[in-house]
N, C-alpha and C positions, 0 to 999 in steps of 0.2 A: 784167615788173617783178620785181624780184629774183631768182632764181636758179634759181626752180622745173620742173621737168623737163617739158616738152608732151607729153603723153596723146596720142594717136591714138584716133578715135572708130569706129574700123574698124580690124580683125584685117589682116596677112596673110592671103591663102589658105590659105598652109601653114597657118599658126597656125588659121584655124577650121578646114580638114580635120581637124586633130589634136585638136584641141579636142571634135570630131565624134566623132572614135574613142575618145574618152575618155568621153564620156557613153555611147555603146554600152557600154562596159567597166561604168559604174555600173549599166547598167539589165540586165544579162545578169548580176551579181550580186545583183540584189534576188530577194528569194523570189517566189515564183509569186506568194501570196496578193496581195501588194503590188502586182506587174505586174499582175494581174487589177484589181484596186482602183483602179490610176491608167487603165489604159485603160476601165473604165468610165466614170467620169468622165469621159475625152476621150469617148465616147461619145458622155454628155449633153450638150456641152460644143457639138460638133460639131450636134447637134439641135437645142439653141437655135438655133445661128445660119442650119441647114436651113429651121426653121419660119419664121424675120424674114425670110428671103428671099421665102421662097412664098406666106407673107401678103404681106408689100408689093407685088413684081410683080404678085400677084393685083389686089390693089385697085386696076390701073391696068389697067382691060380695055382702052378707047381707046388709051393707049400700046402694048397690045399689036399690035390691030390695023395702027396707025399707021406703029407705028415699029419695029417687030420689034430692031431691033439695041439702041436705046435701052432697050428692054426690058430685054433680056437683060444690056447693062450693068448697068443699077440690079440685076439679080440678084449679078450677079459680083462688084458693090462691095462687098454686104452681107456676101456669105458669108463672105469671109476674117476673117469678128470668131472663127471657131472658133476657127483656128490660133491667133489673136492669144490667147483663150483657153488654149490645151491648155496652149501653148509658154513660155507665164509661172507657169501654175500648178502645172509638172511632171508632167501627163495624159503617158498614152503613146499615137500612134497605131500600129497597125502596120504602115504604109504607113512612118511616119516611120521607126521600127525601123528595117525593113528594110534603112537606107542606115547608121544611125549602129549596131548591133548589128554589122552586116556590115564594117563599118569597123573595127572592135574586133578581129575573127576579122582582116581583113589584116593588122593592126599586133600581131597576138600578144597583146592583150590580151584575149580571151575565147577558146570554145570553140564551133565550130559547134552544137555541141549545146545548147548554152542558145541562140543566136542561135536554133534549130529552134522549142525551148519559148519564147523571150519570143514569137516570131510568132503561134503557137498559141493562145496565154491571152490575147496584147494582140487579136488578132484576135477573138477569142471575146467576150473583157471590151467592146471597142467595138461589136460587133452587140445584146449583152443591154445596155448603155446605150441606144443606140438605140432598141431595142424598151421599154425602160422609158420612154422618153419620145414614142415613138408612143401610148402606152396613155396618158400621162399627157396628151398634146396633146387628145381629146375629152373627157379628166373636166373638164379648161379651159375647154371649150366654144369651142374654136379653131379647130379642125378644123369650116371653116365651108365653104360651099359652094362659094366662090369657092376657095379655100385649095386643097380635094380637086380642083377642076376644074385648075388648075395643076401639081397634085401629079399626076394622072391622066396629061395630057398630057405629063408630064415622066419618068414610066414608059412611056408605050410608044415615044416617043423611045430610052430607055435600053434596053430589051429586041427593039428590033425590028432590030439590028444582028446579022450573022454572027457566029461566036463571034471566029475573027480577027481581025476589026474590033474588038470591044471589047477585046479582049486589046491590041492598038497601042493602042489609046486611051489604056489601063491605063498601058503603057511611060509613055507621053509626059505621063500624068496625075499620076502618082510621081518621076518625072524633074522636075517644076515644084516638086511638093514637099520633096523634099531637097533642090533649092535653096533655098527660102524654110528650111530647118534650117539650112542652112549659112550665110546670109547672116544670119540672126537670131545667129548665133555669133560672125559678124564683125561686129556693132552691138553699141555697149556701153549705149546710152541706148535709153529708150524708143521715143522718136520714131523712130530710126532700126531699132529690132526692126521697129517696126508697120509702118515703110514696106517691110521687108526682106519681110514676111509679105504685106501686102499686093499688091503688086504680082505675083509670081507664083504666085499662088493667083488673082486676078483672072482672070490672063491664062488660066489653065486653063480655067475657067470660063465663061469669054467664047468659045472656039475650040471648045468641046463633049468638051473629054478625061473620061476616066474615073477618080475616085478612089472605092476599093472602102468607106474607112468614111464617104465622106460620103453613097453610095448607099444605106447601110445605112438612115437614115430617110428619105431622100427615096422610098426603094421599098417600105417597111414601112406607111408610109400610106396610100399605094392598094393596098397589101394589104389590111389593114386595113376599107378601105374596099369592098374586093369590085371593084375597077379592075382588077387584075391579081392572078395564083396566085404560091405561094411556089414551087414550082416554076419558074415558068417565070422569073421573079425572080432564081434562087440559079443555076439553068445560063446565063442568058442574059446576067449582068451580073455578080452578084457572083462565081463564079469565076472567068470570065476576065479581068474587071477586079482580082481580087487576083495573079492570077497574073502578070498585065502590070505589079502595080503594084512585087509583090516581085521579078520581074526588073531594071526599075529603080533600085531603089533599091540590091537588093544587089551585081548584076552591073555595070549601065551606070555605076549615078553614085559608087558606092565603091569599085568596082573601078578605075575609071578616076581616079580622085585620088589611092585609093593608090599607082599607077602613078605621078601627077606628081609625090608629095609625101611619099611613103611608102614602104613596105616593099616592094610591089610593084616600086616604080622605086628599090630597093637606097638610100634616104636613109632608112638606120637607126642610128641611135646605138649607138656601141663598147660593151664589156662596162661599161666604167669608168663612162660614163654616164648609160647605159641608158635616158633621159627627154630629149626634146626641151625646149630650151629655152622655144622657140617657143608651148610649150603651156601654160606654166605658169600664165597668165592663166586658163586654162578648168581645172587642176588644182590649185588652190592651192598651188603648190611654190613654195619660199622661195628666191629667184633671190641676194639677198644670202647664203646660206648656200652656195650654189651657188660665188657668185663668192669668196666667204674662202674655202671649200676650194680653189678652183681656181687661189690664189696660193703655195698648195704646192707646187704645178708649174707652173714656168714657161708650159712647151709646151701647157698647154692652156689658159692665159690667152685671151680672145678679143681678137683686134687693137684699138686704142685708136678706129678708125675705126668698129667696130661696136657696134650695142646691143643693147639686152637682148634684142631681138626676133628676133637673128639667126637665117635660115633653117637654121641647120645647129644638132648638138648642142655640149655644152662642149669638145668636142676638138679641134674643128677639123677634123677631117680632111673633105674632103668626101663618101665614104661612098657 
């Protein structure tokens, strides 16, 4: 009814891989203090939704016994409330980094070396969230017996793997995650974020992969608790699950999109217009401003056939 333009409730691909590179570009320009300070936060963030998990599976011992797989779902449903956290409230994790920083470095808009230093401080900032909130889960009085018996079993699960082994894990653990970044970029409503975060974060979760900051308090509490050493903790899981997770994100899952949709794969905008159209939804760029300059010249009019969304930049050319 009447005249009004239909919205699309989902990005292109292109549009959220770029969209992706663009936010790496925001977060490789914040100061340290501040990356430190949001990955914190995803830290805690990440810890609530560790603890909901561990308590509720906990309190269903019978199901465990019973039903092993049922179990493990009700864990996998829970957990993905973090993301659904970090990814609304602007937390940084560095797993997630890893894919949308590394994005930033293929499309030329950051510098490996901040991409180095956000990993560093986000990495750092989400293990001392973590640890703040292992310490704060007994002042609670949470950390109850069934909780650590779950928590327990679920460390030497996690540490009693080759290092290889949890390194794939890692890959395939951060590979789920940068999708769930990228599909949360092509949802423009809630409902469609949450389902975007939910379902492969679930799926991780349910198959046994490895993601390095959500180990951070699931393994900090049977430390804690005297279940397992920090040593044997930080070699057995959390290195090689961050090493597997930063492979992922920065080699497999943005290398290879840069390649479909990006600079890798030579679709990069002329000197003249330097910014994908495509992206303007995720960079605030005034696409009406765009198009009055671009009646200045004919030849870089876009066809009467395309819109605003089109996959190439204002020139046309195809690049």
């Amino acid at each position: 009814m009447g005249g009004a333009d239909a919205m699309s409730l989902v990005k292109a691909p292109q549009e959220a891989y770029l969209g992706l590179a663009e936010k790496g570009k925001v977060i490789c320009e914040e100061s340290s203090l501040k990356v430190f300070g949001q990955a914190f936060m995803a830290g805690c963030y990440i810890s609530f939704a560790g603890l909901l998990s561990l308590a509720m599976s906990g309190s269903m011992p019978a199901l465990a016994d019973g039903n092993p797989g049922l179990h493990t779902m009700i864990f996998a449903l829970l957990f993905p409330l973090n993301m659904l956290l970090i990814n609304l409230t602007g937390g940084i994790l560095c797993s997630a980094a890893s894919a949308t920083a590394s994005a930033a470095v293929y499309e030329k808009k950051a510098k490996a070396i901040d991409v180095l230093r956000v990993l560093a401080i986000s990495w750092l900032g989400n293990l001392l969230g973590s640890l703040l909130f292992a310490a704060f889960t007994p002042w609670c009085e949470l950390n109850t017996a069934i909780t650590g018996q779950v928590a327990a079993a679920l460390a030497f699960q996690k540490t009693s793997k080759p290092f290889h082994v949890t390194f794939a894990k890692g890959i395939g653990g951060n590979w789920m995650v940068s999708v769930a970044v990228l599909l949360t970029g092509q949802a423009q409503d809630f409902a469609g974020k949450t389902m975007a975060i939910y379902l492969p974060i679930s799926a991780l979760v349910m198959v046994g992969l490895e993601h390095a900051p959500a180990n951070f308090y699931l393994l900090l509490l049977p430390i804690f608790n005297g279940d397992v050493s920090f040593v044997e903790v930080l070699v057995k899981n959390w290195i090689p699950s961050t090493l597997g997770n930063f492979v992922a994100g920065g080699l497999i899952f943005a290398g290879s999109y840069s390649f479909f949709f990006g600079h890798l794969g030579k679709r990069t905008p002329c000197e003249k217009c330097k910014t994908f159209t495509s992206a303007s939804p995720s960079t605030g760029i005034d696409l009406e401003a765009f198009r009055n300059e671009a009646q200045d010249e004919p030849d870089r009019q876009p066809p009467a056939s395309e819109n605003a969304r089109s996959l190439r930049c204002w020139c046309y050319h195809p690049h």
